[in-house]
VEXDREN-2710 file (C-alpha; in Angstrom, 1 decimal):
% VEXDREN-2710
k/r/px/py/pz
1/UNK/102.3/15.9/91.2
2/UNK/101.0/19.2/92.5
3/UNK/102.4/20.5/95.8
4/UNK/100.0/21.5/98.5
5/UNK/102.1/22.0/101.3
6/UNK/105.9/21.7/102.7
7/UNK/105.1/18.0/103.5
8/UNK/104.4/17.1/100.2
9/UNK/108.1/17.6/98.6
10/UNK/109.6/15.0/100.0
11/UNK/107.1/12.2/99.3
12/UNK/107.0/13.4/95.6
13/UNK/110.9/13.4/95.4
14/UNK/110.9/9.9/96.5
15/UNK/108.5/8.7/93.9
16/UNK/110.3/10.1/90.9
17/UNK/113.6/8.3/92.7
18/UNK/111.8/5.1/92.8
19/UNK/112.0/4.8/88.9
20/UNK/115.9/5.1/88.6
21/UNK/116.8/1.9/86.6
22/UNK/120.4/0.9/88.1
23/UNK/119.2/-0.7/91.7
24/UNK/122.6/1.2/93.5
25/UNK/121.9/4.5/91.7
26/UNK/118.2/3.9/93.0
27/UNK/119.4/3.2/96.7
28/UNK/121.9/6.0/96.4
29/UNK/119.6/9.0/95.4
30/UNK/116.6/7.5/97.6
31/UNK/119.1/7.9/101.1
32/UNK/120.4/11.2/99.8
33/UNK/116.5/12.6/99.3
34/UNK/116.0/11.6/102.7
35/UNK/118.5/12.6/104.5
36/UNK/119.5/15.9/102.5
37/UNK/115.3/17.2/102.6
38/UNK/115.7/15.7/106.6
39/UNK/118.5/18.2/106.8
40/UNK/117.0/21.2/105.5
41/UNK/113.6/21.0/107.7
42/UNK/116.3/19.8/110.7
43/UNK/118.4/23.6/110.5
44/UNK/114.6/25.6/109.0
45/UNK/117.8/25.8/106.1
46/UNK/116.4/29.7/104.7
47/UNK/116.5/31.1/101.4
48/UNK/119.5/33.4/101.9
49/UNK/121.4/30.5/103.4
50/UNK/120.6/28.1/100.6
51/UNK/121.8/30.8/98.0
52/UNK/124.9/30.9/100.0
53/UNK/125.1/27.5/99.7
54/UNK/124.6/26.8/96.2
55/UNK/127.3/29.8/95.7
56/UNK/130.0/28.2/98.1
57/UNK/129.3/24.8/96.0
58/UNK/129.8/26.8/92.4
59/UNK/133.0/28.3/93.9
60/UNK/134.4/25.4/94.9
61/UNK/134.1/23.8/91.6
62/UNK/135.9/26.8/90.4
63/UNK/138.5/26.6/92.3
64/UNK/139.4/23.2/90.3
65/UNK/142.7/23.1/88.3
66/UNK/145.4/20.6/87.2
67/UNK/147.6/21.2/90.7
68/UNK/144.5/21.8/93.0
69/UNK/141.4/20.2/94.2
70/UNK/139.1/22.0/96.7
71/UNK/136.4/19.4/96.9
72/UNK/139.0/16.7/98.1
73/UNK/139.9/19.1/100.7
74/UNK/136.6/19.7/101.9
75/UNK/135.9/16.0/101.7
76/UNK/138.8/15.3/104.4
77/UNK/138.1/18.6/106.6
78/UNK/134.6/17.2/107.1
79/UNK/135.9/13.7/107.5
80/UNK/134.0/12.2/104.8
81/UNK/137.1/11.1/103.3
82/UNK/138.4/9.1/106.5
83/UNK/134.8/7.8/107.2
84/UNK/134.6/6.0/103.4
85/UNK/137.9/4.9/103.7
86/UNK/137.4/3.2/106.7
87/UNK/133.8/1.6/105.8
88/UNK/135.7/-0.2/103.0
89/UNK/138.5/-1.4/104.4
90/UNK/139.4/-3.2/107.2
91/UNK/136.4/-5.4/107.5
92/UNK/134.1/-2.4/107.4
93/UNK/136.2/-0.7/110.1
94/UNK/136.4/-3.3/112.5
95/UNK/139.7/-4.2/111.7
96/UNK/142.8/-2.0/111.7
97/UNK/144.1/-1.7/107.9
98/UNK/146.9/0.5/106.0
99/UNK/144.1/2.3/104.0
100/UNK/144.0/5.8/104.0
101/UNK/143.0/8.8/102.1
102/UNK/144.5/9.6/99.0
103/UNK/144.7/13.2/99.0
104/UNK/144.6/15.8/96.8
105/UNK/148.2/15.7/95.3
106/UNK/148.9/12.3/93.7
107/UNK/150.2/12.3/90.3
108/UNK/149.9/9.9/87.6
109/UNK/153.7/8.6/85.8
110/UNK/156.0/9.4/88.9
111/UNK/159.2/8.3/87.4
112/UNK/160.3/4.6/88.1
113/UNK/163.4/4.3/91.1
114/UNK/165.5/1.1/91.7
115/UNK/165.5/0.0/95.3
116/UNK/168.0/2.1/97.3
117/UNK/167.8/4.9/94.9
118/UNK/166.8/8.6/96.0
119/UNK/163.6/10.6/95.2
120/UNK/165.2/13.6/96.0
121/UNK/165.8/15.1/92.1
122/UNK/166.1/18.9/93.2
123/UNK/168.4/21.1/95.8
124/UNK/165.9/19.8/99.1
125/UNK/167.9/20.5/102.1
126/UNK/166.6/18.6/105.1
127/UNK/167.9/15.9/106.9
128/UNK/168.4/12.5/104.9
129/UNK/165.6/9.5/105.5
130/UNK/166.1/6.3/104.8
131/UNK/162.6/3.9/104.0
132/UNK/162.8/0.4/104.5
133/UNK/159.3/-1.2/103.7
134/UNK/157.3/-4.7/103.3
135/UNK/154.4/-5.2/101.3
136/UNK/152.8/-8.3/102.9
137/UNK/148.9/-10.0/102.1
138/UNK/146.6/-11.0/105.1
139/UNK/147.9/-13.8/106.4
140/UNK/151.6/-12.3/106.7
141/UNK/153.1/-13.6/103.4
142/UNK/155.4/-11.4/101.1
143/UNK/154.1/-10.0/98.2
144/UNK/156.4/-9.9/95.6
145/UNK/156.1/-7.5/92.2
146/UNK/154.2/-4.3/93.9
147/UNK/153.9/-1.3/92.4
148/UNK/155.2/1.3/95.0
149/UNK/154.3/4.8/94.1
150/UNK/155.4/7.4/96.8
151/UNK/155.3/11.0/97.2
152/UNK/155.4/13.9/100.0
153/UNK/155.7/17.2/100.9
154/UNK/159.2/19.0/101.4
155/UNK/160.7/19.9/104.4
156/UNK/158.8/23.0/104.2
157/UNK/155.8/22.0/103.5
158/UNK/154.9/21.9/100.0
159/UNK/154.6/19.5/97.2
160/UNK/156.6/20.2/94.0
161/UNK/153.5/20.9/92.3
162/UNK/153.2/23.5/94.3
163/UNK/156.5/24.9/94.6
164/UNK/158.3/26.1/91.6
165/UNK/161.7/26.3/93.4
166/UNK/161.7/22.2/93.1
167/UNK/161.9/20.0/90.3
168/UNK/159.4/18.2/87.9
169/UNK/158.7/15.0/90.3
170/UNK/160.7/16.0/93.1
171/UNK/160.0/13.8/95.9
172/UNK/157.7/11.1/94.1
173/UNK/159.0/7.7/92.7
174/UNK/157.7/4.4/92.1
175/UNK/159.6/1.4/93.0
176/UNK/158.7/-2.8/92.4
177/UNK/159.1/-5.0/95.8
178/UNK/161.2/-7.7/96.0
179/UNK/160.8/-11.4/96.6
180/UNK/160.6/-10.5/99.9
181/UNK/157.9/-7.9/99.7
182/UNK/160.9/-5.1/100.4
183/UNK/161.2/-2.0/98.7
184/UNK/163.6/0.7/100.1
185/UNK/164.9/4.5/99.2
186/UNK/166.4/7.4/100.1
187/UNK/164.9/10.9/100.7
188/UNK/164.5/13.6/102.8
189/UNK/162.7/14.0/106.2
190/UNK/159.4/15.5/105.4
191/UNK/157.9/18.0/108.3
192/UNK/153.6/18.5/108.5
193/UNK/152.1/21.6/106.6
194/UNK/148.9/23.9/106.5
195/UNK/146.5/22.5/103.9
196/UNK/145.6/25.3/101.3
197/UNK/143.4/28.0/103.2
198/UNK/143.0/30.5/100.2
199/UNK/139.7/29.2/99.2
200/UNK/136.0/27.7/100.8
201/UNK/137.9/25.4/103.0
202/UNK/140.3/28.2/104.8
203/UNK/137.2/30.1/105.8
204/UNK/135.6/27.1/107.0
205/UNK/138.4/26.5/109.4
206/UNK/138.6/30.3/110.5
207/UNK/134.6/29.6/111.4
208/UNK/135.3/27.1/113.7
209/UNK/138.3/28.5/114.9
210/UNK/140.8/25.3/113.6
211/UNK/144.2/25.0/112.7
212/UNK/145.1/23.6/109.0
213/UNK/147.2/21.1/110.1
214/UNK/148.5/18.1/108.9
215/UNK/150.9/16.0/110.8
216/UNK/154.1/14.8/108.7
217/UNK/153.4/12.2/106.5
218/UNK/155.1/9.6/103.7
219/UNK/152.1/8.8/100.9
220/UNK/152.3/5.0/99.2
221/UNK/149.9/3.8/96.4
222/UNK/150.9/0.4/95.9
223/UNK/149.5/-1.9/92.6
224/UNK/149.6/-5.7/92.4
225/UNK/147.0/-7.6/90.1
226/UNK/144.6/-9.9/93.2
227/UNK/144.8/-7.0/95.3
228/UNK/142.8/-4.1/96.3
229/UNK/145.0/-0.9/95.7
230/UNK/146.7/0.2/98.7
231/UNK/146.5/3.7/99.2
232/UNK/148.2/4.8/102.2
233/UNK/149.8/7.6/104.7
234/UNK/152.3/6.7/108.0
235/UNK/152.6/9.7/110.0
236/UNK/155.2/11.0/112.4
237/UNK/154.3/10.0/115.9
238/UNK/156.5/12.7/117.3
239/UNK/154.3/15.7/114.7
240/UNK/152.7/18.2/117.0
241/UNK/149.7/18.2/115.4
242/UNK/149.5/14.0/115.3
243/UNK/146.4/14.2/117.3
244/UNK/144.8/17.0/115.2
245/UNK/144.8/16.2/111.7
246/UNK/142.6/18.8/109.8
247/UNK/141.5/15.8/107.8
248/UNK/141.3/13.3/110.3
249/UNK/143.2/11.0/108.2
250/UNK/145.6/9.4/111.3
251/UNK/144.7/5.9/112.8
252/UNK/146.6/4.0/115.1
253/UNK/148.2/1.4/112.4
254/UNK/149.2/4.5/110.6
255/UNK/151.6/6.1/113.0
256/UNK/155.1/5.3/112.1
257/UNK/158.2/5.1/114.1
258/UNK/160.4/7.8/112.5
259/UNK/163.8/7.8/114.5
260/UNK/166.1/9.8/114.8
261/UNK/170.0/9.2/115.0
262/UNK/172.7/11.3/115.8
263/UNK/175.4/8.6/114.8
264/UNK/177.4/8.5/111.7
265/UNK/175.6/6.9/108.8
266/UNK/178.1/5.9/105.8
267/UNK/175.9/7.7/103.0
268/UNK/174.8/10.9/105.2
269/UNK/175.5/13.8/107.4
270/UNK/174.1/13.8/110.9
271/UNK/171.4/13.9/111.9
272/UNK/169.5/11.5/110.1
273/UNK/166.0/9.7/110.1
274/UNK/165.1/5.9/109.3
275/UNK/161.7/4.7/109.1
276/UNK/160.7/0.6/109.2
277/UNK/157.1/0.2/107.9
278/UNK/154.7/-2.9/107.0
279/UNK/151.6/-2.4/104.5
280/UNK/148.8/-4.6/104.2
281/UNK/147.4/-5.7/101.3
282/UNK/143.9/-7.1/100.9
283/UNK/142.7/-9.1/98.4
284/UNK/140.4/-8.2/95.5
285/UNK/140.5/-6.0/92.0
286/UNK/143.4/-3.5/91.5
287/UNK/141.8/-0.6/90.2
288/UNK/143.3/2.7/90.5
289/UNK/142.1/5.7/91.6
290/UNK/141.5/9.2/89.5
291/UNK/144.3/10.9/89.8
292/UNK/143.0/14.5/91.7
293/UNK/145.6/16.5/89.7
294/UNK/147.7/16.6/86.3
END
């Protein structure tokens, strides 16, 4: 295996590839050989520009910690996030589907809520929302004994993880659907926030001149043994940045219909928000994700 030439990498890559035991690891590294050493003689990739990018790669590992993960963010601000959720769901993308990216702030034990009850566990003002869901399979029928674990950002903009002014779990709860498939709460109306730009991903964005946007959004990870776990976001239609998610997580069957009344509501001050939504199940093993923080 002695290298002659530039053309001689690849080809001698490939062979030592070829002896990977497992057949999907095998398949896996083989495409990533080709394409990644395609890449490199694609840009002429140079030697100051690969040490850039090796360094960018070790930062971003560094930048790891139990309330934030870089690499997810750079996963959804290059779309690679949205483009594997959407190969594996929905008949390969050829289908709409609730599927959706998980994100980098879903937390594992979000305390368990009775249906009506409130997430809201801190001093949020906002304007009250009120979430009346269905968890339905395929072919339209209710699906009874889900695990629904919500979360989302505060009205301005931050998670409790990140924001020491709110409580331990603030905004997250997990709720079991009904016979009918319902499950249904009480929170606040959530607004869309700047993704994290103190890191590799902000000066990626400042490079190509983008906004760190994300449109308001209500998270759902829903559990039910038969089923593939739902992992889901339904955005505000009437966000400014709806059409210009940073992680190009919004699809049409994600948009929700959050409306707004000016009427009196028995359990709230004016104004407040409702929001009617339907998830889709599909069937197969309920495995759950990693949890991306602590």
């Amino acid at each position: 295996m002695r290298i002659e030439r530039q053309q001689d990498v690849t080809p001698a890559v490939l062979k030592v590839m070829a002896r990977t035991r497992d057949p999907r690891l095998r398949e896996i590294m083989t495409s990533l050989i080709t394409h990644l050493h395609g890449f490199v003689r694609d840009v002429r990739l140079t030697e100051a520009e690969f040490r850039d990018a090796t360094a960018i790669l070790n930062e971003i590992g560094a930048l790891a910690s139990d309330t934030h993960n870089e690499f997810v963010l750079m996963a959804g601000s290059l779309g690679v996030s949205s483009l594997v959720c959407l190969l594996n769901n929905g008949d390969h993308g050829n289908t709409e589907t609730s599927q959706s990216l998980l994100g980098p702030f879903w937390r594992l034990n979000a305390p368990r809520v009775e249906n009506g009850g409130t997430i809201v566990r801190s001093d949020t003002p906002g304007d009250p929302l009120f979430v009346n869901a269905r968890v339905l399979d395929g072919e339209g029928r209710p699906i009874a004994g889900a695990e629904v674990d919500v979360w989302h950002a505060s009205p301005v903009g931050l998670y409790e993880n990140q924001d020491p002014e709110q409580a331990e779990m603030n905004l997250r709860g997990k709720f079991t659907t009904d016979d009918e498939g319902r499950f249904w709460f009480r929170t606040v109306m959530m607004i869309g926030y700047p993704i994290p730009t103190d890191g590799v991903v902000g000066r990626l964005l400042a490079a190509q001149g983008r906004h760190p946007m994300r449109p308001a959004h209500l998270h759902a990870l829903i559990v039910k043994p038969g089923f593939k776990v739902l992992i889901s976001q339904v955005y505000d239609a009437n966000d400014p940045h709806i059409d210009s998610d940073v992680q190009f997580g919004v699809t049409k069957a994600l948009v929700g219909d959050f409306v707004r009344h000016e009427e009196p509501h028995p359990d709230a001050s004016e104004p407040w928000y409702s929001l009617d939504y339907t998830y889709v199940m599909e069937s197969g093993e309920a495995v759950l994700p990693r949890p991306p923080i602590k």
